[in-house]
C-alpha positions, 0 to 999 in steps of 0.5 A: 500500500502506501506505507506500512506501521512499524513499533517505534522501539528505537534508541539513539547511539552514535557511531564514529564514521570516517567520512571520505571524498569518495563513493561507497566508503573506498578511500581514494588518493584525492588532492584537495586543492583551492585558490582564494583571492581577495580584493579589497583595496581598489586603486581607482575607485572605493574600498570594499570591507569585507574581502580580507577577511573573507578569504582568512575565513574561507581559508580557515575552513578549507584547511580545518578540512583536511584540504592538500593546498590552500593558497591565499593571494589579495589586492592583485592587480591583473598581472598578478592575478593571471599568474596565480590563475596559471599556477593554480592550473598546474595544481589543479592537474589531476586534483579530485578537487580544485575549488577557487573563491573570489571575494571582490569586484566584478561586472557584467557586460553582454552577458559575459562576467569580468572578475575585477582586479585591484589596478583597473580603471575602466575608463570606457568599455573597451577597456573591460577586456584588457583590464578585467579578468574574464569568469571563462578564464577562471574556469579554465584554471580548473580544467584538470581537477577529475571530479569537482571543478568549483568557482565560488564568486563573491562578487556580485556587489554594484559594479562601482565604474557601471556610472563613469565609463564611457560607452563607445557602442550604444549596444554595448550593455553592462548591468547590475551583478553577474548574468547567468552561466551554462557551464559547458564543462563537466563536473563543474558548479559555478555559485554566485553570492546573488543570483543573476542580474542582483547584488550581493550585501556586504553585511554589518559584521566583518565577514559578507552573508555568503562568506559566513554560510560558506564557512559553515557549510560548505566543509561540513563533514558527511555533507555533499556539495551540492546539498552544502550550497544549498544550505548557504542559499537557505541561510542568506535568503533568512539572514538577508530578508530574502534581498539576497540569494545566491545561485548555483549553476551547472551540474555533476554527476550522481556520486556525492562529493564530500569537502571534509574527509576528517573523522567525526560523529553521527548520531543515528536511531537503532535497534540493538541489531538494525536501524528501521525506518516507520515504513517497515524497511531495515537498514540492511534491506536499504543498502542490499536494493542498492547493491544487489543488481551490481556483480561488485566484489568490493561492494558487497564486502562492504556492505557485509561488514555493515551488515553481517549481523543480519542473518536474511541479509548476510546470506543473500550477500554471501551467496552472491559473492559465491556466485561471482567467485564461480563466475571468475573461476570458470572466467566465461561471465563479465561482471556487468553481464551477471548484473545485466542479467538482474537488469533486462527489461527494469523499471528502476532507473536507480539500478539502471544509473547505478550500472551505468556508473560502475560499469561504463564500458559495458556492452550494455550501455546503450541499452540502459541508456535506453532503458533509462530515457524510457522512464523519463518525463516525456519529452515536451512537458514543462517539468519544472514549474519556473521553467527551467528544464535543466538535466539535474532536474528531470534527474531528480524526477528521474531518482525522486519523483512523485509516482504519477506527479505527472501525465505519462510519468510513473515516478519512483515508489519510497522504497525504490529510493535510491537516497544518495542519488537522488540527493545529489540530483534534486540538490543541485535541482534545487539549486537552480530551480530554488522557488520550485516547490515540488523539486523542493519536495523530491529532495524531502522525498531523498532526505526521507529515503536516507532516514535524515529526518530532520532534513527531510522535515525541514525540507518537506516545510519549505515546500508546503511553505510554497504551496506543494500538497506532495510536501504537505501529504508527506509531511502528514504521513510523518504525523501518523507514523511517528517519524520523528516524534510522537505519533499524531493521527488527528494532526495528519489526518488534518493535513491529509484533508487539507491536502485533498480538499485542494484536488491532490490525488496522493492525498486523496488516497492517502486518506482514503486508506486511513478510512479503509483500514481504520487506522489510528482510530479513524473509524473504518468506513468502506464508503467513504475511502472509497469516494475518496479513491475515486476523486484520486482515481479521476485524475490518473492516480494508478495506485488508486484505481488498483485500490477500487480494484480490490474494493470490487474484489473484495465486495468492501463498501461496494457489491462484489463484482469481479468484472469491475474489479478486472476493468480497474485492475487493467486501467491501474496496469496500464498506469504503471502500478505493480500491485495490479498487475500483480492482482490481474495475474491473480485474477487470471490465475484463480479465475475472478472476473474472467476465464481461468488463463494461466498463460495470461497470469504468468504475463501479468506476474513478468509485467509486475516482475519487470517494475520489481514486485517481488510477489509476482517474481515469486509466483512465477517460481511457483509456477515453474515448481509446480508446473502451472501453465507451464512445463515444470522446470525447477531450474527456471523456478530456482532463477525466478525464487532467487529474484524474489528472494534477492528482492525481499520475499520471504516466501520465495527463500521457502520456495529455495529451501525445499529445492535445494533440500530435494536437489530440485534444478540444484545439487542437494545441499542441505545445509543451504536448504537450511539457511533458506529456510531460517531466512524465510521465517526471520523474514515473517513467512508463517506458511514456513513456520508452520510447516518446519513446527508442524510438518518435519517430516516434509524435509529431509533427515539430512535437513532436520539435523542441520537446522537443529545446528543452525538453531544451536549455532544462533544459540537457541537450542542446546540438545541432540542433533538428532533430526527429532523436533521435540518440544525444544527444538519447537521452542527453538524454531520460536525463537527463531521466528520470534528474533527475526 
């Protein structure tokens, strides 16, 4: 459904993370270099107040931040500052990072920007060319630096010669502040203290606003870039009165790119074994969707010394370092083709931008490059509501969007999140979208999938604050969970209505299911939810149509009618939600509203299997187990139970505990029958508990005596290892179910 209820038993400890300009926790050798000039003392016009000390400020923090080289120059005239520009050049070479910060004078003339140095004089606009240091030549100081290539430019105050120069070409324009820029370069942002054709303030104290939110967050340890300048943008609109806003333009690619790599302290909510979020999803089952399409060794490492405390998780983990050493050994199967293989026909753009970063040489490139423009908001629409289509933003809906946002767009569901992606794209959307409240909302969305929390408040706030009722829904549902608080169903509740009275179709539905489930003591009233699903429905909103599918399935506040409950199911499918697909399968397979067609089932179970329902990638290995509709083929039932598996599904790793315990489309191995099936019941599969209590004989001999190891080894059962499940052994298999 929309989101799932878990106990909030949660504590708070902090851990020591070591945080590092790289990605997924490899540290890489990474020079951090930057250039600060400062010019404060002009010969041929007034003085500023600020640049000196800015610089020393800036200064301060890049080398508190663990940066290689910081070089400091002030009051250069032009000679000298085209020498430091050029020296800068050589260190910027094969630098991960080259940052340069300008505090000081600077102009705007036919919409190219001049940094102005300490000796000029600007007579006439000829002389602008001669005298001033073109912004395309600070960036070309940069040109070397691999992965952040960063211009800084305090200098958007009043142009102070824009009254005195001569103009010899009336056509020849000089404006207020700095224009615009579209860096072509790649990898490379260019913040300006006040966004284009304003000026920035000096401020009363001896620092200028932007300098002091630069400090404070722009080196901010665990903190990307991106994010890091938005911040600043946020706290000098507040401490300005909103008369200043900075502006950031260009774009980089998805990896975040930390400024401080130095060691420090992060507090986060756990449970003595795994963190979980109020949508139900541990920690573990967050980072395995991020990494389990990838045939990375070195990833999957990482993620077990996170993360081998979770017995379900740890084993996925271990069996596909097993499959990648005997892909190695036999030398027959790439990497990317073992990851491919997981990807053909995805829906998920995260995992398919994950592929194409870790594997950029594949074969298989341009197909998920194509793959990847399929789920982009169609060409044409205006996604952004200032008008501004930038790649960061249909990035951002790409790795973000709300599901059905917009005509033709499926979004991305919550759990599919991929947090640090997302985050990097909508920050930089934000960036240079600022007064876009629904990419303002997306951020939240990525805050939220990353358990930030108070971020993600924060965030969701300013975008309601503007008006988004996506924000305001989201905002809600952490009122009725208790995300970061107590839990306050009236108050969400209020918000939900809000939301809705104002024609927003997740609000809708997300009223809709508190009426339908009767939650948080909202009565229960079938009539009402449903109303309120079919306002959503009207206006496209798949997963509301699939909802009235089961009301008519169902026959709750509605006569029961297959029928029409097929006729939603199809229209929500046709919309791109995977929970009817999945129900049509169902539909198809039992006979409801229709002929029984186990054919037309296990194409609807591949359509949901393809967008990542793991309940349909389940049945479908059924399927192929009991030979239903199709020949019996264990070894195909074996590939569909482990994409379920790998996908979460509890059910399927039964599915694998009996095939490998029989030697069905596998070898015999018990011992890995055994952690299946552990798996399946610390996943909350009852059918399987059911079956180990009640019905051992079902399983091997070979079986039984192992799981009592297992039961021993995980220290909740201390007798014989006879295959006999006594009474403590059935004491011990509730344990099990009980700790998972």
């Amino acid at each position: 459904m929309l989101k799932s209820l878990v106990p909030r038993s949660l504590r708070t400890v902090v851990l020591c993370l070591s945080v590092l300009v790289c990605q997924y926790g490899v540290a890489e050798a990474a020079a951090r270099v930057a250039l600060l000039i400062g010019n404060q003392k002009y010969q041929a016009t007034s003085q500023l107040n600020n640049p000196a000390n800015d610089v020393e400020l800036m200064k301060a923090a890049f080398e508190q931040a663990g940066f290689d080289s910081v070089t400091t120059v002030h009051d250069v005239t032009r000679g000298a500052m085209v020498r430091a520009l050029r020296d800068f050049e050589d260190m910027a070479a094969g630098a991960e990072v080259a940052i340069i910060y300008y505090s000081g004078h600077g102009m705007e003339m036919n919409g190219e920007n001049f940094l102005l140095p300490v000796d000029v004089t600007l007579k006439s606009d000829k002389d602008v060319e001669d005298e001033a240091i073109p912004l395309d030549r600070v960036q070309r100081s940069l040109e070397g630096a691999k992965r952040l290539k960063l211009v800084i430019l305090d200098a958007c105050r009043n142009n102070p010669f824009e009254q005195s120069m001569t103009r010899s070409i009336s056509t020849r324009a000089v404006s207020r502040g700095l224009a615009r820029v579209e860096p072509e370069a790649a990898d490379l942002l260019i913040a300006f203290a006040s966004k284009a054709g304003t000026v920035a303030m000096d401020g009363e104290g001896k620092n200028s606003p932007f300098a002091t939110a630069l400090s404070k967050y722009l080196t901010e340890p665990g903190v990307d870039v991106r994010i890091a300048l938005g911040k600043v943008r946020d706290e000098v609109v507040e401490v300005t009165n909103r008369e200043q806003e900075p502006f950031v333009y260009g774009s980089l690619g998805g990896a975040q790119i930390f400024l401080n790599i130095k060691e420090i302290n992060i507090n986060v909510t756990t449970d003595s074994q795994q963190q979980v979020s109020p949508n139900g999803q541990s920690a573990a089952a967050a980072d395995w969707q991020n990494i389990r399409d990838l045939a990375d060794k070195e990833l999957i490492e990482v993620f077990l010394e996170k993360h081998g405390s979770d017995p379900v998780y740890k084993m996925l983990a271990e069996k596909k370092l097993r499959l990648l050493d005997e892909a190695a050994a036999t030398a027959t199967t790439s990497p990317d083709e073992i990851a491919w293989e997981a990807l053909k026909q995805s829906t998920d753009a995260a995992a398919l931008t994950r592929f194409l970063e870790r594997y950029p040489d594949s074969k298989h490139k341009s197909e998920a490059e194509q793959q990847i423009a399929a789920l982009e908001p169609k060409k044409g629409l205006n996604i952004s509501q200032t008008g501004k289509d930038t790649q960061a933003s249909r990035d951002c809906y790409l790795l973000a969007g709300e599901p059905q946002s917009m005509p033709g767009f499926l979004g991305v569901n919550f759990l599919k999140i991929d947090s640090e992606r997302a985050l990097t794209a909508c920050a930089q959307a934000v960036n240079e979208n600022p007064d876009d409240m629904m990419l303002v909302n997306m951020l939240g969305r990525a805050y939220d999938a990353g358990r930030n929390y108070a971020e993600a408040r924060r965030t969701y706030q300013k975008a309601v604050d503007g008006g988004n009722m996506y924000a305001l829904t989201n905002l809600a549902w952490f009122s009725i969970y208790g995300t970061d608080g107590p839990v306050d169903i009236d108050a969400g509740k209020r918000m939900f209505e809000q939301a809705a009275d104002a024609g927003n179709a997740y609000a809708q539905a997300s009223l809709g299911w508190l009426y339908r489930e009767g939650y948080g003591g909202v009565p229960q009233d079938f009539e009402q939810s449903r109303r309120l699903y079919e306002a959503s429905a009207a206006q496209g909103y798949a997963n509301a149509m699939a909802t009235l599918g089961w009301f008519y399935r169902e026959g709750k506040g509605v006569k029961q009618d297959y029928a029409q409950s097929l006729q939603w199911y199809l229209k929500a499918a046709d919309g791109g939600d995977a929970n009817a697909m999945s129900s049509l399968g169902w539909a198809y397979q039992n006979g409801l509203g229709t002929a029984q067609d186990y054919a037309e089932a296990k194409k609807w179970y591949e359509k949901a299997a393809n967008v990542g329902d793991a309940y349909s990638m389940a049945l479908l290995g059924w399927f192929y187990d009991v030979g239903n509709g199709v020949p019996q083929d264990y070894e195909q039932a074996r590939n569909w139970y482990e994409m379920a598996a790998n996908a979460g599904s509890a059910y399927a790793m039964g599915g694998l505990s009996r095939l490998y315990d029989f030697g069905l489309g596998t070898k015999p191995d018990p011992r890995e029958a055994v952690r299946w099936a552990a798996a399946s019941i610390e996943g909350g599969d009852q059918g399987k508990l059911d079956e180990v209590r009640t019905k051992p004989d079902n399983f091997t001999a070979e079986f039984r005596r192992e799981f009592q190891a297992l039961l021993k080894e995980r220290g909740f059962y201390s007798g014989p290892l006879d295959g006999d499940f006594g009474a403590s052994t059935q004491a011990a298999i509730d344990r099990l179910a009980q700790k998972g």
